[in-house]
C-alpha positions, 0 to 999 in steps of 0.5 A, a space after each residue: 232780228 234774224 229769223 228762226 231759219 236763218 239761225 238754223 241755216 247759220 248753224 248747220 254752216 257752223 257745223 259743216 265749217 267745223 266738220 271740213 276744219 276736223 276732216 282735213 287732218 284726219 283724212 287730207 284735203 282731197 279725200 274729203 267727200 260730201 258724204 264724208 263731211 256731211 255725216 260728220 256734220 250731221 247733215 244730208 249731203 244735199 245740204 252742204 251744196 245748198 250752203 257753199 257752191 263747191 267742195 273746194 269753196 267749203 273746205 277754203 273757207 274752213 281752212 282760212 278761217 282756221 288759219 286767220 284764228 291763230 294768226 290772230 293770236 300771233 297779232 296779240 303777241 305783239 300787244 303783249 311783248 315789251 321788247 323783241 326778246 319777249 315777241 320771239 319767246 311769246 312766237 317760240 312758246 306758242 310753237 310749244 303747243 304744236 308738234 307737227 302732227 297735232 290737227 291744226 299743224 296738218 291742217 296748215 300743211 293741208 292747205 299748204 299743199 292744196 294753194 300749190 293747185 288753187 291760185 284762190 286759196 293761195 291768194 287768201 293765204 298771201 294776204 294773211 302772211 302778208 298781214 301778219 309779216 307786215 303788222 309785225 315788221 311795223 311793230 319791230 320797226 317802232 322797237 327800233 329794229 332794223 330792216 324791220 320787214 325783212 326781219 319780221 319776214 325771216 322770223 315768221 319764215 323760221 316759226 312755220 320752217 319749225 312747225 313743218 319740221 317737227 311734224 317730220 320729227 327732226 326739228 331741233 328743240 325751240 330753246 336752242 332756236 331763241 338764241 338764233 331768233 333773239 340775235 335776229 332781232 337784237 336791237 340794233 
């Protein structure tokens, strides 16, 4: 059983986690202080040294976290869909909820452009597309898709293309994308 304080630690990194995950959106990756995170936590700017080594390591470790969540629901996906058609329309309409400028959509792009100068969070990030490309190349292959990971790398390609697009505002509409997805990975 965990103690008193160590419960109350746990929740005050929660909450420090959470405040990097609200911030970084709002304000981008290297304008997000201690001060700054600390009063949205709610916390002393003391305290978010004493539960991460660094500002960079907090907000990493916010960032993939997040990252690691939605690509769990991408994984699901491929426990639901029946058949390829129904993996790229579950891929499509997930896009649905992001336009581009929502938080979370920022936060990615974020983390994007901060891996370009941090070889540690761009190796977390490689793991984490390298996981899903592969989980769904070997679900495609067992659907009987050709060239199963290189398709599964395209598709994934196009989704985050997509996002990135429509935060520019000049992504086409998804619908008309699923006919050029569906043939991708039309069984073959």
């Amino acid at each position: 059983m965990r103690s008193p304080a160590a419960a109350r630690g746990q929740e005050v990194r929660q909450r420090l986690l959470a405040a990097a995950v609200e911030l970084i959106p709002e304000r981008g990756w290297t304008a997000v202080s201690t001060r700054v995170l600390a009063e949205r936590a709610g916390v002393t700017p003391s305290v978010v040294h004493y539960h991460f080594p660094s500002m960079p390591a907090l907000l990493s470790e916010a960032a993939i976290t997040a990252m690691r969540m939605i690509v769990s629901e991408v994984d699901g996906m491929t426990e639901t869909a029946g058949s390829p058609r129904e993996l790229v329309e579950g891929l499509l309409a997930s896009v649905a909820q992001y336009d581009g400028a929502d938080p979370m959509s920022l936060l990615f792009i974020e983390t994007y452009l901060a891996a370009t100068r941090d070889a540690g969070l761009r190796a977390q990030i490689e793991v984490i597309i390298t996981g899903v490309r592969e989980r769904i190349g070997e679900w495609l292959a067992g659907q009987g898709i050709a060239e199963s990971g290189e398709t599964a790398a395209v598709l994934l390609a196009a989704i985050d293309g997509l996002l990135l697009h429509r935060g520019l505002g000049s992504a086409p509409d998804p619908a008309a994308l699923g006919i050029v997805l569906r043939r991708l990975i039309a069984e073959g």
